[in-house]
C-alpha positions, 0 to 999 in steps of 0.5 A: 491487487488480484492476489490481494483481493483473492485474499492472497496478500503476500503473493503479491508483494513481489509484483508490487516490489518490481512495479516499485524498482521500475516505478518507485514514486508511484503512488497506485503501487505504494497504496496496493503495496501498504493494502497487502502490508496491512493485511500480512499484519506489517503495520508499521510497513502498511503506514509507511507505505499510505504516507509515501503514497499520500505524498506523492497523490494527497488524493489517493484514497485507498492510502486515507482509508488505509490509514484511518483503518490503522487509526492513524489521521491521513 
């Protein structure tokens, strides 16, 4: 998420890609992972991403956001 918010998305994908083999139905690292998709343009990877996450936390917030910024109903 550091890279992220340094505006620096696509350095943090690796990091997240590990978190996910170590972890993969963790919803914090899926939402952080769709976060960078969408701010590298990868919509359709971003969406996946916010649902998956959704399914696994239906609380997860950043994923409804995320969501709603790409127009697509949580």
């Amino acid at each position: 998420m550091a890279y992220f918010k340094a505006g620096k998305a696509a350095l943090g994908l690796p990091d997240a890609e590990k978190s996910l083999e170590l972890s993969p139905n963790d919803p914090a690292t899926l939402d952080k992972r769709g976060s960078s998709f969408e701010a590298l343009g990868r919509r359709e990877e971003g969406i996946a991403d916010f649902r998956r996450a959704l399914s696994k936390d239906p609380n997860m917030q950043g994923s409804k956001v995320g969501l709603k910024r790409l127009g697509i109903a949580p």
